[in-house]
C-alpha positions as CSV (number, residue, x, y, z in Angstrom):
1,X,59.1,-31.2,-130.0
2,X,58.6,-33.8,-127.2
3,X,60.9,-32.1,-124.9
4,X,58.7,-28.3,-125.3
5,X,55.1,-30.0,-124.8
6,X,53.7,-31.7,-121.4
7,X,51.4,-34.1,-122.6
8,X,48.9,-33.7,-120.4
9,X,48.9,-30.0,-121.7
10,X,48.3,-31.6,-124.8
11,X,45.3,-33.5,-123.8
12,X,43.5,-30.8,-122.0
13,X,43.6,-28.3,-125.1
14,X,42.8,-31.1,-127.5
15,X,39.6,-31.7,-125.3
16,X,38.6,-27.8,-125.1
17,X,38.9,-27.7,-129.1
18,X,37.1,-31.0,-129.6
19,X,34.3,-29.9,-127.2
20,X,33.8,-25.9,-128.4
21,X,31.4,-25.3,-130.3
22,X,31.0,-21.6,-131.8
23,X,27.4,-21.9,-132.7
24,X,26.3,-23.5,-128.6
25,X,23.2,-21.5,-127.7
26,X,24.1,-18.7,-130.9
27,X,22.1,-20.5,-134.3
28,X,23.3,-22.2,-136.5
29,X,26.9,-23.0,-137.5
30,X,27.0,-21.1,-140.8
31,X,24.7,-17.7,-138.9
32,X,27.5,-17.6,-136.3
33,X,30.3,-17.1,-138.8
34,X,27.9,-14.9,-141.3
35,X,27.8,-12.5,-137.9
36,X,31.7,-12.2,-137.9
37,X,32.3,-8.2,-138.2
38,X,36.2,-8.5,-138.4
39,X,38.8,-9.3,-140.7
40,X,40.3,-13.1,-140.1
41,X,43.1,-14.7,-141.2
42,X,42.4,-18.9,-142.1
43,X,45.1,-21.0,-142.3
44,X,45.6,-24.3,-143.5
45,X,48.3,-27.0,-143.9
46,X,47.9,-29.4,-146.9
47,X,48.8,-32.5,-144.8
48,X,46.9,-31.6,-141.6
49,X,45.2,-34.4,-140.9
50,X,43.2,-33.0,-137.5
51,X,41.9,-30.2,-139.2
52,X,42.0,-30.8,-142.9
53,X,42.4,-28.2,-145.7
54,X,38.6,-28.8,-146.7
55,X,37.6,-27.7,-143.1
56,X,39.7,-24.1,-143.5
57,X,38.4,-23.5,-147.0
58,X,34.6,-24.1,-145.3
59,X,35.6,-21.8,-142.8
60,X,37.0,-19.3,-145.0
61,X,34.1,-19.1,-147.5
62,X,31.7,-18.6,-144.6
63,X,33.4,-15.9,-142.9
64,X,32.7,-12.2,-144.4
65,X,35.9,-10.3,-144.8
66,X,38.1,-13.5,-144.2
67,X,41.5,-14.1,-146.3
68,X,42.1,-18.0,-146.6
69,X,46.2,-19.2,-146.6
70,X,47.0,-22.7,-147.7
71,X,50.7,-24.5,-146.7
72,X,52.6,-27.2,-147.6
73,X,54.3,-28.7,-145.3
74,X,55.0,-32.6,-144.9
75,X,54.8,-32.3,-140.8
76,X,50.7,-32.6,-140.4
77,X,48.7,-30.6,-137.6
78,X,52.3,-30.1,-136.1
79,X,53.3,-27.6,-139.3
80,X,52.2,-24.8,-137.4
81,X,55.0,-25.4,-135.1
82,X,57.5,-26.2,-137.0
83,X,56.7,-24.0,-140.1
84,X,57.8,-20.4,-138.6
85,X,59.1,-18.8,-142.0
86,X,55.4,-20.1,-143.7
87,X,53.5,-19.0,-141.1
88,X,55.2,-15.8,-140.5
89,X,54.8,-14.5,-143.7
90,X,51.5,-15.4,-144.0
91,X,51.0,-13.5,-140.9
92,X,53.1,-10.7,-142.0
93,X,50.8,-9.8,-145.0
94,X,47.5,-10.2,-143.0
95,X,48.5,-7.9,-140.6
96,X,50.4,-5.2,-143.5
97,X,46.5,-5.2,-145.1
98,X,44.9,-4.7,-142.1
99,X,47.2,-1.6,-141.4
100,X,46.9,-0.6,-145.1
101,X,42.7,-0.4,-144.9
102,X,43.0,2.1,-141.8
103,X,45.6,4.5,-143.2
């Protein structure tokens, strides 16, 4: 993985999602995601330290319409780089239902 990422890259978009926050200048935190009119997929790996399974379970039970995925994986906050047959499939079934409630 050190050879794909510039670290500097790495810095700046750890900043951005450090320093976002969804409910600046909307309400509260829990009225923002209440508002959400779309389906959403959560997903969370077991071992992710950064943003730990508690967090995406939060997230999912405050979003309307959301589906909540939880992975194992042993590699932390990087799983969702490394864990492409997880992930995919994961991703695979969101997307099928999504195309299965318009038909």
């Amino acid at each position: 993985l050190v050879g794909r990422f510039d670290a500097n890259s790495y810095v700046t978009l750890t900043k951005a999602m450090d320093s976002h926050d969804v409910s600046r200048n909307r309400g509260s935190f829990e009225s923002v995601l209440a508002k959400l009119d779309k389906p959403v997929l959560v997903v969370g790996f077991e071992s992710d330290k950064l943003y730990p399974i508690g967090e995406q379970q939060e997230l999912a039970e405050l979003i309307p319409n959301s589906h909540f995925a939880q992975l194992d994986s042993p590699y932390g906050h990087d799983a969702f780089l490394i864990e492409f047959d997880q992930l995919n499939t994961q991703l695979q079934s969101f997307f099928h239902s999504l195309t299965e409630v318009k038909s």
